[in-house]
Backbone as ProteinMPNN parsed JSONL, in Angstrom:
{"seq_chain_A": "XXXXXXXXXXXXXXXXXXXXXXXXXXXXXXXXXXXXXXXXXXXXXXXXXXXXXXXXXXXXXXXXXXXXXXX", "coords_chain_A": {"N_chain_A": [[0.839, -1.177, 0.0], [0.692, 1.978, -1.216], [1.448, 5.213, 0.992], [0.837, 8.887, 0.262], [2.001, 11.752, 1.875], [1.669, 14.891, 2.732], [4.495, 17.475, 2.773], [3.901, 19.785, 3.842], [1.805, 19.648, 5.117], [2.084, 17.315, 7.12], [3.786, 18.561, 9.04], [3.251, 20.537, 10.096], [0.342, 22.294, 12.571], [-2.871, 22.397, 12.449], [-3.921, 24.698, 13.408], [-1.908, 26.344, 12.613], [-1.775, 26.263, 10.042], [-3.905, 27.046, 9.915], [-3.921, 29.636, 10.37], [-2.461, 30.292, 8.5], [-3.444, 30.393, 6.251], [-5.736, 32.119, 6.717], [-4.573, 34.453, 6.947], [-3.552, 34.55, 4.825], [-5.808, 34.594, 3.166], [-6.953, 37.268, 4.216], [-4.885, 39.306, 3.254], [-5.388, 39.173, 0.289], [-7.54, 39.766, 0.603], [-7.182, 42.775, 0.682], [-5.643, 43.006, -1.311], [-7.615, 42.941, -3.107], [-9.207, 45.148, -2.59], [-7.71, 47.601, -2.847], [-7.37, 47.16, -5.776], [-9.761, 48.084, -7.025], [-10.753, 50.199, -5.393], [-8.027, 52.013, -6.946], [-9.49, 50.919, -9.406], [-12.322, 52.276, -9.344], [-11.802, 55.036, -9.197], [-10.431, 55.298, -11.486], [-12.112, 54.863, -13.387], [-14.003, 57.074, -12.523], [-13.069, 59.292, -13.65], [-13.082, 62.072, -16.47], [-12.701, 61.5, -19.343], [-10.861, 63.79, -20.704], [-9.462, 63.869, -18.577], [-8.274, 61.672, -18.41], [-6.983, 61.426, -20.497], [-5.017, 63.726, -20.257], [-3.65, 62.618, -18.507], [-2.265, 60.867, -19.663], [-3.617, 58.117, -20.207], [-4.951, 55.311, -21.798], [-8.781, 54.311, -21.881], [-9.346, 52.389, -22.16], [-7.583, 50.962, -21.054], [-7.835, 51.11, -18.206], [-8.836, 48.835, -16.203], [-6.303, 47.112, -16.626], [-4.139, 48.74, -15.573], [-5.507, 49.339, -12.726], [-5.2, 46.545, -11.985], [-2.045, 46.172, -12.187], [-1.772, 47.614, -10.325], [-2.622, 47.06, -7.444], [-1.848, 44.175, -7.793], [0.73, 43.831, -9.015], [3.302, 43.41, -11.489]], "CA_chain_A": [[0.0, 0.0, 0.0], [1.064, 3.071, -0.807], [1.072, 6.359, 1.353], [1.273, 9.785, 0.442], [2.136, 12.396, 2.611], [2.58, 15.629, 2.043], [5.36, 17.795, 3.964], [2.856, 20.898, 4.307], [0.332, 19.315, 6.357], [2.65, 16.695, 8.176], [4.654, 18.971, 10.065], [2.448, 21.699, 10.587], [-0.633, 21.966, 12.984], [-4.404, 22.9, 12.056], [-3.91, 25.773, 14.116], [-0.755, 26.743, 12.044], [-2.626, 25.813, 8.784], [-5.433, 28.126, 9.715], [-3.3, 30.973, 10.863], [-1.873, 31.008, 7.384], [-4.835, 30.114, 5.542], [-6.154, 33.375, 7.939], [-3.696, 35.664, 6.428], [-3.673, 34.565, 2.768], [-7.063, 35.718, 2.54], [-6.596, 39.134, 4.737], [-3.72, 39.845, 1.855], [-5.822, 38.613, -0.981], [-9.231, 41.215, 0.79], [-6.65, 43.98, 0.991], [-5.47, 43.772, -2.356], [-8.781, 43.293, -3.832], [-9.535, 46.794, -2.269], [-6.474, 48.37, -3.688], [-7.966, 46.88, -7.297], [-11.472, 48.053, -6.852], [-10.255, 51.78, -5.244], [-8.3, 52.35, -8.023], [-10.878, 51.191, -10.534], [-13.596, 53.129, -9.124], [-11.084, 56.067, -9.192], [-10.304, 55.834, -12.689], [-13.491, 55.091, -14.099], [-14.965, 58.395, -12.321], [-12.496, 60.955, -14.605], [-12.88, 62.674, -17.731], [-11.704, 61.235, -21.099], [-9.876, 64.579, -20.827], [-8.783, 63.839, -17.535], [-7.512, 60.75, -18.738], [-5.957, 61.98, -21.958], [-3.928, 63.757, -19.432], [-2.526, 61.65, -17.346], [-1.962, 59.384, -20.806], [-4.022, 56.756, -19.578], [-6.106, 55.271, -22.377], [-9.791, 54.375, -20.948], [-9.408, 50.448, -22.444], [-6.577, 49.78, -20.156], [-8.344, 51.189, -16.759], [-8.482, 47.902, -15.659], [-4.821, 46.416, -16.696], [-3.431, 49.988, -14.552], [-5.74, 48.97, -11.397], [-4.747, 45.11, -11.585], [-0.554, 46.397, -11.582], [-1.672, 48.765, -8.903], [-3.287, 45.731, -6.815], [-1.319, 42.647, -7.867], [1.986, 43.865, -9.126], [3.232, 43.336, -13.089]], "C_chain_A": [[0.884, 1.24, 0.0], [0.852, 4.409, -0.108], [1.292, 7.739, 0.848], [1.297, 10.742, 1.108], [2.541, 13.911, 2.133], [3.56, 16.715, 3.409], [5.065, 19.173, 5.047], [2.334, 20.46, 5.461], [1.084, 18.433, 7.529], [3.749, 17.514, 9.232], [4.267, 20.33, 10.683], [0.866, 21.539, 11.458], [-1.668, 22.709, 12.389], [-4.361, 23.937, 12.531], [-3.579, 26.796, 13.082], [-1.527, 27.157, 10.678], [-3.244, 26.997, 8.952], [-5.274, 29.136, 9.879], [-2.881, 31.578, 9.116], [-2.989, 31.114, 6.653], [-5.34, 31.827, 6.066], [-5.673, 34.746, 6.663], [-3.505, 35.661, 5.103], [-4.741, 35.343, 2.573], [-7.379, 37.042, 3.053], [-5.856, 39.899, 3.26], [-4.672, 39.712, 1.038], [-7.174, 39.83, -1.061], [-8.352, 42.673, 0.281], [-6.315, 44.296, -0.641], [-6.854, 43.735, -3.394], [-9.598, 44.918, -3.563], [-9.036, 47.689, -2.659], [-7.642, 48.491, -4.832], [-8.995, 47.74, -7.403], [-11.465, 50.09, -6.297], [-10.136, 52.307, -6.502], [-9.584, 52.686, -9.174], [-11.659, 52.449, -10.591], [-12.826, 54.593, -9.368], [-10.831, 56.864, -10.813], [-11.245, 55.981, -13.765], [-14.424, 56.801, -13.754], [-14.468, 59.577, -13.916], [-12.746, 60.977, -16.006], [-12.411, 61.731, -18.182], [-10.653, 62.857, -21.002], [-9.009, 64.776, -19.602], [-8.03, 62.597, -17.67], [-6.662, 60.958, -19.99], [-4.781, 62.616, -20.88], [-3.091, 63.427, -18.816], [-1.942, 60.354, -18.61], [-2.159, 57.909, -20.575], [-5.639, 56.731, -20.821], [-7.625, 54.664, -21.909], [-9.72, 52.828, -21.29], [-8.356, 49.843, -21.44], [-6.219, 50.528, -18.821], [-7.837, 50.115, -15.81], [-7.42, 47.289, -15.634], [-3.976, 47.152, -15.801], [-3.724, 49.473, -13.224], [-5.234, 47.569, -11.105], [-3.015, 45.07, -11.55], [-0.668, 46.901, -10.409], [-1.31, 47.696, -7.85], [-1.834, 44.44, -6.428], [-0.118, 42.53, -8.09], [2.118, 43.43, -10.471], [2.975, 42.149, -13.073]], "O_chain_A": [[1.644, 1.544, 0.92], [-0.11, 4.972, -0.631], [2.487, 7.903, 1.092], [0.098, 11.009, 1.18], [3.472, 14.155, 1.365], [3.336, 16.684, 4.619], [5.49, 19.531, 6.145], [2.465, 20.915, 6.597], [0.838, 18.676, 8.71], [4.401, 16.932, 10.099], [4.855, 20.993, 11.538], [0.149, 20.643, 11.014], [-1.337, 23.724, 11.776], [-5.118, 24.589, 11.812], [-4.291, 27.712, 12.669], [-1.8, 28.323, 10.394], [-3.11, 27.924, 8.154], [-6.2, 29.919, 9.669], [-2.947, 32.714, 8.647], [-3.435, 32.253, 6.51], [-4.995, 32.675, 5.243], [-6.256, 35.536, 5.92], [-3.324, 36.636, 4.375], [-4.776, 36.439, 2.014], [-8.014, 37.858, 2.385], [-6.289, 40.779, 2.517], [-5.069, 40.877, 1.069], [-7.645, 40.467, -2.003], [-8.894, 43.518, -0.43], [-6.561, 45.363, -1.203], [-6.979, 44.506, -4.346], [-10.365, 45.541, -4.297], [-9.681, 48.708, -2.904], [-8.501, 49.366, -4.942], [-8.802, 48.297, -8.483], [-12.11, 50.98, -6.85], [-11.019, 52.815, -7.193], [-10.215, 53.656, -9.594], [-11.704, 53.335, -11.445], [-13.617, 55.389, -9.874], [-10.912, 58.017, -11.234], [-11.288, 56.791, -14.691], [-15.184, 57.425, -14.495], [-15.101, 60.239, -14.737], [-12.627, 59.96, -16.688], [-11.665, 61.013, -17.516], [-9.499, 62.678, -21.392], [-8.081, 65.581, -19.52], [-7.044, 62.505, -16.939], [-5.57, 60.411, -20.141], [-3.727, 62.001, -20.718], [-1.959, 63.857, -18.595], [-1.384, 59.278, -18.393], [-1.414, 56.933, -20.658], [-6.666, 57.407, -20.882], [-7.228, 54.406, -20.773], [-10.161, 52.083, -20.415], [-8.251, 48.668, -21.089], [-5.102, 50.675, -18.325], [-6.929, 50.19, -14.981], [-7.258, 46.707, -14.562], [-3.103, 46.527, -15.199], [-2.804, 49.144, -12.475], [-4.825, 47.376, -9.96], [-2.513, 44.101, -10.981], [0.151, 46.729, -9.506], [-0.179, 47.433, -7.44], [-1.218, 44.062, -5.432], [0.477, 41.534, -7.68], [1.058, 42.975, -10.903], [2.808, 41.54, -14.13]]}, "name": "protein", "num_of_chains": 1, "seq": "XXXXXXXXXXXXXXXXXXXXXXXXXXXXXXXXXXXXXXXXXXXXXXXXXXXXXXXXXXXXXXXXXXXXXXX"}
């Protein structure tokens, strides 16, 4: 019979597990708030407020998801 094990779960407790587990998704809320700030930020302005800043209005979203998530 074979077992597998993996080295995650065997040497770590449920506690441990859930602490990280915990904090992945804190990080994961936080930068979804970043994302979603932005957005809402850049969607409010002008087309001539965006011509300005040389931000074309099709790649809103590709700007807020570097903001957020990183390249």
């Amino acid at each position: 019979m074979t077992t597998l094990t993996a080295p995650f779960f065997s040497s770590s407790s449920l506690r441990s597990r859930f602490e990280a587990f915990r904090a992945q998704m804190s990080e994961n809320a936080a930068k979804r708030k970043v994302y979603f700030t932005i957005l809402k930020e850049l969607e409010q302005c002008s087309p001539r407020d965006l011509q300005e800043l040389r931000i074309a209005p099709s790649s809103i979203h590709q700007i807020a998801h570097e903001a957020a998530y990183g390249a």
